[in-house]
C-alpha positions as CSV (number, residue, x, y, z in Angstrom):
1,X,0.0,0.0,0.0
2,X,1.3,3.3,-1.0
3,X,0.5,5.7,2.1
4,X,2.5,9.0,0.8
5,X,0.3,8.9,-2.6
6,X,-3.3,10.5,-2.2
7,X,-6.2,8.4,-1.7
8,X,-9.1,8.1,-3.3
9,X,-12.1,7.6,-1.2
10,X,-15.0,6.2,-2.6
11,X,-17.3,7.7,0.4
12,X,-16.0,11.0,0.0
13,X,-19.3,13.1,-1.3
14,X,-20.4,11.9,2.3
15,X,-18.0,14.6,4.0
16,X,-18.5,17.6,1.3
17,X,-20.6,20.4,2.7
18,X,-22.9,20.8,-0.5
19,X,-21.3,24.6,-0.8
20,X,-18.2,26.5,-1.0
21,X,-20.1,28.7,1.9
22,X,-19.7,26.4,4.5
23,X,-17.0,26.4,7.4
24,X,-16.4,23.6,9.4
25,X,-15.0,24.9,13.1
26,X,-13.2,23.2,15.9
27,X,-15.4,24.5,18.4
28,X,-17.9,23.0,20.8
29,X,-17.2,19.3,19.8
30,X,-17.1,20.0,16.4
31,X,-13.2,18.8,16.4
32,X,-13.7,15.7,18.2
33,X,-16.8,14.9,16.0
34,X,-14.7,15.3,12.9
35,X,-11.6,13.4,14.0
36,X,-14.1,10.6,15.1
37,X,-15.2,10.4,11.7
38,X,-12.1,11.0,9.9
39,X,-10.6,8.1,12.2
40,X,-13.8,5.6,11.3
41,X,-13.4,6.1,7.9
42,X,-9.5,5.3,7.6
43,X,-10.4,1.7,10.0
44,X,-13.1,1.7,6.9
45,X,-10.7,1.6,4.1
46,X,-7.8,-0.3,6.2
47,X,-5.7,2.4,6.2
48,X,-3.1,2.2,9.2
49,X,-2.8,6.3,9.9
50,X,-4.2,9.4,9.5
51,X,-1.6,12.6,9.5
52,X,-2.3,16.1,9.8
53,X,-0.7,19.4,10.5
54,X,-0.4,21.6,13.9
55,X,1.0,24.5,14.2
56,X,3.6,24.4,16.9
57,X,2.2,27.7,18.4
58,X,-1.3,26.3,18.6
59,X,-1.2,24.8,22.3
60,X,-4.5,24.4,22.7
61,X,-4.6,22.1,20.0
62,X,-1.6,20.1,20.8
63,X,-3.5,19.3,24.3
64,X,-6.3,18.6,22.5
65,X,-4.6,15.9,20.1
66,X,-2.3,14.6,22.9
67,X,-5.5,14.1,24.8
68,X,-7.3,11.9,22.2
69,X,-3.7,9.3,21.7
70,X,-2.1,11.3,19.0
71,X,1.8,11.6,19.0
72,X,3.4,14.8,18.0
73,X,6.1,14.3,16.1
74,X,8.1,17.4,16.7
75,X,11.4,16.6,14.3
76,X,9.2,17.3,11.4
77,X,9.3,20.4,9.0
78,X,6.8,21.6,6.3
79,X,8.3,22.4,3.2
80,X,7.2,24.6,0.5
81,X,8.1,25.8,-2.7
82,X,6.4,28.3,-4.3
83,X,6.3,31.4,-6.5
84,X,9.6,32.1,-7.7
85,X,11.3,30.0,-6.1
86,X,9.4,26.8,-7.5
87,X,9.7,28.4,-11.1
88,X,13.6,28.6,-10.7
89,X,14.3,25.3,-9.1
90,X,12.0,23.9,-12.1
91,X,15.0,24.5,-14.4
92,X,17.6,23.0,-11.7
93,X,18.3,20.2,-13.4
């Protein structure tokens, strides 16, 4: 199983809000409730993780996370190229 390449979930019209209008919020168990399902549908499709990104300023969603069993893994670094910088390392080669 390839678990860097996207995934293509055959449910997914099931979690799409019907409009670009829509915002889906973290607040008043609305986190938990997403997680929950986001979690159920990976068991679903046997997938073995779920990742996602927290900033490390964020605190209260770090408790949060480390609350429900997630790990943290603080060696990791988001990288991103873009605007110039992703047109001139197209021609690096």
């Amino acid at each position: 199983m390839q678990l860097d390449l996207p995934v293509i979930d055959p449910e997914a019209e099931i979690f799409k809000s019907g409009s670009n209008d829509v915002v889906v919020a973290g607040r008043k168990g609305m986190g938990k409730i997403l997680l929950s399902a986001v979690a159920a549908q990976a068991v679903k499709m046997g997938y073995g993780r779920v990742e996602w990104v927290v900033l490390d300023w964020n605190v209260n969603a770090i408790k949060f996370y480390e609350e429900m069993g997630a790990k943290i893994l603080t060696e990791r670094r988001n990288c991103r190229l873009t605007g110039e910088a992703l047109e001139a390392y197209r021609d690096a080669i």
